[in-house]
C-alpha positions in Angstrom: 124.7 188.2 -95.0 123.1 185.4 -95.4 124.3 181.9 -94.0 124.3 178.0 -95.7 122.2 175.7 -93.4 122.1 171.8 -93.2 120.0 169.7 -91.2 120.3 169.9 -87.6 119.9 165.8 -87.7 119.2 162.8 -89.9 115.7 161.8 -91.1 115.3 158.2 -92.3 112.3 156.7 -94.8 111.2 153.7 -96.4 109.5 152.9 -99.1 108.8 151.6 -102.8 110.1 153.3 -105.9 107.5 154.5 -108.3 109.5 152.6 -111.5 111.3 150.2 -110.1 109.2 149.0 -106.9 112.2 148.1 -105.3 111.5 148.9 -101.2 114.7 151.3 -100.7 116.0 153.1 -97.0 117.1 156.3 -97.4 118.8 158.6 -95.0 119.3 162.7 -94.9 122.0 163.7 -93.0 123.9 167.0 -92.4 126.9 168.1 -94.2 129.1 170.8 -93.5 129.0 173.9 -95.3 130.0 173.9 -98.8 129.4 170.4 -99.6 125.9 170.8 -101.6 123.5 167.8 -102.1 125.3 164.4 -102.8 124.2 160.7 -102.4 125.8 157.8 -101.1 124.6 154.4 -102.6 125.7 152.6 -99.6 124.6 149.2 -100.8 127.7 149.4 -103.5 131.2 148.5 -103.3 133.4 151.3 -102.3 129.5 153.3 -101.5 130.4 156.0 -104.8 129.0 159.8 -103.8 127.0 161.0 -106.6 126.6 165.1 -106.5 123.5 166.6 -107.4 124.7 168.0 -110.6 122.6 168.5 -113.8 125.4 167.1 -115.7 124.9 163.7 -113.9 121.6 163.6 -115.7 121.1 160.1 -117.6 117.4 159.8 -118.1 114.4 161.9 -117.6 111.4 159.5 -118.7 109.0 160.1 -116.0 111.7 161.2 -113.3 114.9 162.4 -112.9 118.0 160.0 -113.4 121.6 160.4 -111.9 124.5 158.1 -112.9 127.7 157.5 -111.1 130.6 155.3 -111.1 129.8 152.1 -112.9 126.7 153.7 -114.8 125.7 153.3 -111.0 122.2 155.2 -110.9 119.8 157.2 -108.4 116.6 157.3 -109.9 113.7 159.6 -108.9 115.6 162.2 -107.0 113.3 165.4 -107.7 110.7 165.2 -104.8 113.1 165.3 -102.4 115.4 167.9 -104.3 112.5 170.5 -104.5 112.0 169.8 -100.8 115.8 170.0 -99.9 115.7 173.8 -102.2 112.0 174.6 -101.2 113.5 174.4 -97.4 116.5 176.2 -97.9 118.9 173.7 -97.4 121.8 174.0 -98.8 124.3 171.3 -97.8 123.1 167.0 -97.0 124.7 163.7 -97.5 121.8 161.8 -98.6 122.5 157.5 -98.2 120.3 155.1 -99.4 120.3 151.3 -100.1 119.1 151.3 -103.6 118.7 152.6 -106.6 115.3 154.8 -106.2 113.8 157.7 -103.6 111.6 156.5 -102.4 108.3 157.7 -103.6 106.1 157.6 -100.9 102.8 159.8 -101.0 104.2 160.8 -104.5 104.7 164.4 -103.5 108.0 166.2 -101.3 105.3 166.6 -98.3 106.8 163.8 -96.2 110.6 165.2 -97.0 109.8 168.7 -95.7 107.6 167.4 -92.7 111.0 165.5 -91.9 113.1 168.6 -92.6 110.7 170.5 -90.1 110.3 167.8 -87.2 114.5 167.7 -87.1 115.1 171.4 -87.6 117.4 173.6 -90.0 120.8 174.7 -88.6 122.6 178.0 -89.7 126.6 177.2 -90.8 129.4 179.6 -90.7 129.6 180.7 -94.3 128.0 182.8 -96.7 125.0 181.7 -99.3 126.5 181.7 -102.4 123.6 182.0 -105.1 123.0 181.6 -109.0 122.2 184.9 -110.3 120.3 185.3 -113.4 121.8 188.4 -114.9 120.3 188.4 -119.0 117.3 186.6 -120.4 118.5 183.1 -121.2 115.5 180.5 -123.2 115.6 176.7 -124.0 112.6 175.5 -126.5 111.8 172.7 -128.1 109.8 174.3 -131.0 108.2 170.7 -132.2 106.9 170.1 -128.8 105.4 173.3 -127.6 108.0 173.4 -124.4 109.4 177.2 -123.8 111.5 177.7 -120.5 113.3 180.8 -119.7 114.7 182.5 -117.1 114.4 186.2 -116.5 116.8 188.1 -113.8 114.9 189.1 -110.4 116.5 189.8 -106.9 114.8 186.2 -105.8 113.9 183.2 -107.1 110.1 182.9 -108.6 108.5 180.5 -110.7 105.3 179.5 -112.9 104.9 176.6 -114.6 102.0 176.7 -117.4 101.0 173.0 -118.7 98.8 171.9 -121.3 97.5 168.6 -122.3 95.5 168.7 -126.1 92.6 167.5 -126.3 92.3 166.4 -122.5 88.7 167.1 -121.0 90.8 166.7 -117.2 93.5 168.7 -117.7 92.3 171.9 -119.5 95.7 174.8 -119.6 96.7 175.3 -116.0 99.1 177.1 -114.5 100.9 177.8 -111.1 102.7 180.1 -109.4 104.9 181.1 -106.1 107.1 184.7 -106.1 109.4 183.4 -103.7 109.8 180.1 -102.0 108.4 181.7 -98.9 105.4 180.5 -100.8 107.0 176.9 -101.4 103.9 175.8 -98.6 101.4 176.0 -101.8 102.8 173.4 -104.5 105.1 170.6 -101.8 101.7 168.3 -100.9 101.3 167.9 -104.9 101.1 164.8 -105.9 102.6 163.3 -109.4 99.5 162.2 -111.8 99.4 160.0 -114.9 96.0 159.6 -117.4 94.9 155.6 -117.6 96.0 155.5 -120.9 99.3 156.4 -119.8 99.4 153.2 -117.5 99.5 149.8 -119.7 102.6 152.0 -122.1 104.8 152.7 -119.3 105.0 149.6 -117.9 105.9 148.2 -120.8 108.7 150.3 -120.7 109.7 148.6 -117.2 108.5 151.6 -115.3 106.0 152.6 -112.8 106.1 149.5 -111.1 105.6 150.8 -107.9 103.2 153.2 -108.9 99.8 153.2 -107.4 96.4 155.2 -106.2 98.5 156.3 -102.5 101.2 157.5 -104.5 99.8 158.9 -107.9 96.9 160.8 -109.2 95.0 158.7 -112.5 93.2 160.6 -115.0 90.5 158.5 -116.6 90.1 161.0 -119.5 87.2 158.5 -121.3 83.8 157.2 -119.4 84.6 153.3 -118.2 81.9 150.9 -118.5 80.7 149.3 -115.1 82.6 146.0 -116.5 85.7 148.1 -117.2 85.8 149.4 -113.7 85.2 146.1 -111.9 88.2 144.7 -114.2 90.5 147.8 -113.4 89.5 147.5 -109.6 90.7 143.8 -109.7 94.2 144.5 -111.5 94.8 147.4 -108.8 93.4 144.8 -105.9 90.7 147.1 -104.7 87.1 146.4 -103.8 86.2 149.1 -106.4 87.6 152.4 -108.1 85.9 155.3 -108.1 85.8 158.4 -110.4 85.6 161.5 -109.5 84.0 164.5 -111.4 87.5 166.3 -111.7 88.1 163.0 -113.8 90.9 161.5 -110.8 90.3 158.3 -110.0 91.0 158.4 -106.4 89.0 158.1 -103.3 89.5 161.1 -102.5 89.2 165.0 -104.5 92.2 167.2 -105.6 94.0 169.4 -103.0 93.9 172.1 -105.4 91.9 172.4 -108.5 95.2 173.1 -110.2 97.0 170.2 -108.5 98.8 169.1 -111.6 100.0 172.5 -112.4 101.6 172.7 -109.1 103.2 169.6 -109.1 105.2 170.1 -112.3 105.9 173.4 -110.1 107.5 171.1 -107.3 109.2 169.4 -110.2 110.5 172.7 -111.3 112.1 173.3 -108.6 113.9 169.9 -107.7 115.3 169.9 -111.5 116.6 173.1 -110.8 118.5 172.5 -108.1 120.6 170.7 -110.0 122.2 173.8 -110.6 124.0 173.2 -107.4 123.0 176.2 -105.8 119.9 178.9 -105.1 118.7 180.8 -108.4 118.1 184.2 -108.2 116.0 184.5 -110.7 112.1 184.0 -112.1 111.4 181.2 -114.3 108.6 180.9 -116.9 108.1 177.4 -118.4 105.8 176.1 -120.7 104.9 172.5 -121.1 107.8 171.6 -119.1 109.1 168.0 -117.8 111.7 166.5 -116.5 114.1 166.0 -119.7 113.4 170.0 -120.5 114.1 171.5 -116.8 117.1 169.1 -116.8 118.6 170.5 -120.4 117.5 174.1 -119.1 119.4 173.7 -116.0 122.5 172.0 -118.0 121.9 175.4 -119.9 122.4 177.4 -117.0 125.5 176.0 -115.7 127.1 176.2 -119.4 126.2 180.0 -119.8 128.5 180.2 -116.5 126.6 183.0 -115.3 
């Protein structure tokens, strides 16, 4: 039989959010068996719980939105879901300050490094898990996305993504067959193409976003002018591009990088589900709006 583990004690960050910027401290501590993932916004009157529940789900433009009492919202949550699931953790009081994760490296890396240094604790009572039992498929027809969810004695995944026209991002894809693999996608990092940039924060997001948190595509060839004037606005001596097309300093971990990271994306979406799948999940063209509606899929078919 297998047994519900929490964390054996807290581990604290602090950080910007990628949208709003905002520096936030956030907290994960144990819980006892049975109580699942919930945050605490401790900064607000009467410090609401918000469960980790795919129903909760208020906005998925670049990240994954809960809302609470008093539309109060947690904003970001999915790093640090897929490394709360990726571990096998099944029960944590998460409190934090504000209204964002953190977002840190931009990847769950520094989560499950904290989830290793304090340890995971065994509880007294059973793993309860979501079994996938018939074929069940969410598409969006107009936009390419296909997710669906196949019944297996674990939980695998692949994530296949595809960017037209994009001379970076040619069709990738990414795989684990069981989260003892989880090792391979939880360093990711999120990415964005340039032309992505100037749109989104006109949208009031990605305010916090930057080249130690982020990959950037530069999908076109920038002029020497254009890259002295884009190393100015980021406050940088000087960009560089590499031939992968990232402007970063330094190369991809993976040459599928992006593919896994929508992978680690996956999997903190789905875990709003509220508890381990059993299951393999094929999704194409996925985000964050698509795993959510998936996952609200899930819970309504009441497998």
């Amino acid at each position: 039989m297998e047994k519900q583990t929490t964390l054996k004690g807290s581990a604290s960050f602090k950080g910007k959010g990628l949208h709003t910027g905002i520096v936030v401290n956030l907290t994960i501590n144990p819980a006892p068996a049975g109580f699942g993932y919930q945050f605490r916004r401790i900064d607000a009157d009467g410090r609401p719980l918000i469960a980790a529940d795919a129903r909760k789900v208020s906005f998925t433009q670049r990240g994954t939105v809960l809302s609470g009492p008093n539309d109060l919202k947690i904003s970001t949550i999915e790093h640090l879901m897929s490394a709360l699931r990726g571990m096998r953790i099944d029960n944590c009081l998460i409190e934090l300050d504000g209204p964002e994760v953190p977002i840190l490296d931009g990847s769950a890396k520094p989560f499950v490094d904290a989830i290793k240094s304090v340890g995971i604790e065994e509880q007294d009572a059973e793993r309860e898990y979501f079994v996938i039992n018939h074929k069940i498929v969410y598409e969006e027809p107009e936009k390419g996305i296909r997710i669906m969810a196949l019944p297996e004695d674990h939980f695998a995944a692949q994530v296949n993504i595809e960017f037209d026209g994009s001379r970076c991002l040619p069709n990738q894809y990414a795989l684990i067959e069981s989260l003892d693999e989880y090792a391979s996608v939880y360093d990711c990092r999120t990415f964005v193409f340039l032309h992505e940039v100037q749109p989104l924060l006109q949208m009031g997001l990605i305010k916090g976003g930057d080249l130690d948190n982020a990959i950037v595509f530069v999908e076109n060839d920038l002029s020497e002018t254009e890259q002295k004037s884009l190393a100015a606005q980021l406050g940088r001596d000087k960009i560089t591009i590499h031939r992968s097309g990232a402007m970063n300093d330094r190369d991809l971990k993976y040459s599928n990088e992006p593919a896994r990271h929508k992978l680690l994306d996956l999997i903190g979406d789905l875990s709003l589900v509220g508890k381990p799948i059993k299951g393999r999940i094929i999704a194409t063209r996925s985000g964050h709006g698509s795993n959510t509606a998936f996952a609200r899929k899930l819970l309504e078919e009441n497998i």
